[in-house]
N, C-alpha and C positions, 0 to 999 in steps of 0.2 A: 842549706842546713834546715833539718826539721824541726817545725815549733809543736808544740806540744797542748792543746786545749786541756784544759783539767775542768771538769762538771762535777760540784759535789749533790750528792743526790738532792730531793726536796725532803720538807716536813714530814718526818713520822711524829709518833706519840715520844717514845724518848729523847731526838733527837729535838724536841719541844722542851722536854722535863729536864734535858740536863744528863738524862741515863747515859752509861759507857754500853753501847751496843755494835757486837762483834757479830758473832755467830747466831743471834737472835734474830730471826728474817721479818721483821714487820715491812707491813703495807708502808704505801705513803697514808699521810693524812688528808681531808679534802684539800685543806689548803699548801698540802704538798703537792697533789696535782695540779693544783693551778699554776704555783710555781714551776712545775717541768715545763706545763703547757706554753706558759709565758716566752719560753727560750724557742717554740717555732717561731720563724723568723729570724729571729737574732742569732741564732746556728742554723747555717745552714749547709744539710746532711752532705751534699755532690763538692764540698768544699775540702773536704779532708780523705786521704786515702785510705787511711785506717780507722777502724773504731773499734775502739774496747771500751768492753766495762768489768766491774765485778760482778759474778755471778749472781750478786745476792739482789732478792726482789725492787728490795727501794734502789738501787741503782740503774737495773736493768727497767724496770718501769719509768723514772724519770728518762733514761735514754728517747722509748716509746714514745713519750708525749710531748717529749722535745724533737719530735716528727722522724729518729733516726729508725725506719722500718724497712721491712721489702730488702733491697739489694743494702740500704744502709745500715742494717740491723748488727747490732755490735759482737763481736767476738768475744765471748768470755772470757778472763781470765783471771784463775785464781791468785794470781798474784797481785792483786789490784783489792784482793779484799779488805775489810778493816783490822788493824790491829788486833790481834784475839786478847782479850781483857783478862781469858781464864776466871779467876775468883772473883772478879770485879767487874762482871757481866751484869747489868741490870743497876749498877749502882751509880749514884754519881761521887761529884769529885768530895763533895763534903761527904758525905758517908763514907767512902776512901779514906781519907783524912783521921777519921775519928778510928779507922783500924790502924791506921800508920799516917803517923802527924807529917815526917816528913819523905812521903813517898812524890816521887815524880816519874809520871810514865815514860817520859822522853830519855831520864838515866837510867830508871830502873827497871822499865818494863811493868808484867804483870805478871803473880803468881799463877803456874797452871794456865798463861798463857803467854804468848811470846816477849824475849828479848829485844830493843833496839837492835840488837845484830843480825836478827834471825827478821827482823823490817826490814831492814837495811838491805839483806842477801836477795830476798825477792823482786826487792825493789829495783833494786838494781839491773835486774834482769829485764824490768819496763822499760828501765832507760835506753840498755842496753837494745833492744828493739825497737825502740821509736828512733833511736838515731841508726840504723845501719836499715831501716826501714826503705831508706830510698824515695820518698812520699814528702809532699812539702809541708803537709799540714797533716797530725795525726788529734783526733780528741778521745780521751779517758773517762768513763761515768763512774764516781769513785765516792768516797767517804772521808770524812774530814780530818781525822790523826793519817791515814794511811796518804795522803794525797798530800798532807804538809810534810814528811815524811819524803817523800817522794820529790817533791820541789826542794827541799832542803840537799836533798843526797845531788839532784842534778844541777843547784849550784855550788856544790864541793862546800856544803859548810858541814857542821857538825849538829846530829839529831836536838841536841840540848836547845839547840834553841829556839823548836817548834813553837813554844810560847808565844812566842814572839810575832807567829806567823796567824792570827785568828781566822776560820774560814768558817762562812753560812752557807746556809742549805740553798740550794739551788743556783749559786754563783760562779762563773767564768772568772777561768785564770789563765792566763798565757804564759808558757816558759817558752826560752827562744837563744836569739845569740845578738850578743853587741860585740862588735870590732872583735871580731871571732873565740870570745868567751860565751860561755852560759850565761844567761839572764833570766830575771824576773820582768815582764812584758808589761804585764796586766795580774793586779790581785784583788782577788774576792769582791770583782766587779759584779753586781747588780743587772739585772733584764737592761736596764735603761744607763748603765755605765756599761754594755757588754761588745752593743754594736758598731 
């Protein structure tokens, strides 16, 4: 059965400030490089059969510096991107709040940008190709609502309670199987809780 690596990109400026950033393509920051760079080693690329990432800069770059290049260079795919925030692009959760007290993106989504359901249906389609993959180990370079998200749908729980699930920048998580269920392996393990 195929276990699943999830890498959430490193340090950008918003993903620092707190900002909801979707469609906004920033760089990493220096010390978002360091952090991709830290994971050479502790991934490593000829381990996994598949590699994806989201197209988007700071993921595909953390892939890069986490040494996945040449023949291991990741496959894009836009279903891996981050949740599109729509009107809540650029903002954080408190400035959210102060337009709508009791908004929550895990039930409610974003205006002018997508539904939990419309997460949900793309997402699904990751899962649905990591396991009919044939490969014993695939890893993901991804963004942190879209990847909690993603671990929630492949252990059959319900989006609401992403909360629950906290994920940093540049950490390793393993989804996988116990006594032939879905499982959580390994979360929002660290360079030095990864290997």
């Amino acid at each position: 059965m195929t276990e699943l690596y999830l890498v959430r990109h490193g340090e950008t400026e918003w993903s620092r400030s707190g900002q909801h950033t979707s469609v906004t393509d920033l760089p990493l920051t220096d010390a978002g490089r360091q952090q991709a760079e830290s994971l050479q080693g502790e991934l490593h690329p000829g381990d996994f059969g598949l590699v994806l990432s989201s197209p988007r800069l700071r993921a595909v770059d953390s892939a890069r510096l986490a040494g996945f290049t040449g023949d291991h260079e990741p496959e894009p795919s836009q279903d891996l991107v981050e949740w599109a925030y729509g009107d809540y692009e650029g903002l954080t959760s408190d400035e959210i709040r102060e337009r709508d007290p009791n908004w929550d993106l895990w039930r409610d989504g974003c205006p002018d940008g997508e539904s939990p359901a419309q997460v949900v249906e793309r997402l699904e389609r990751v899962i649905s190709r990591v396991r009919d993959s044939g490969v014993g180990r695939v890893i993901a370079f991804g963004h942190g609502h879209a990847l909690r998200a993603l671990t929630l749908r492949w252990l059959d729980l319900d989006l609401t309670l992403g909360e629950r699930f906290p994920l940093q920048t540049a950490t390793v998580s393993v989804l996988g199987w116990a006594k032939g269920e879905p499982a959580l392996l390994r979360w929002n393990a660290s360079v030095q809780q990864a290997g």
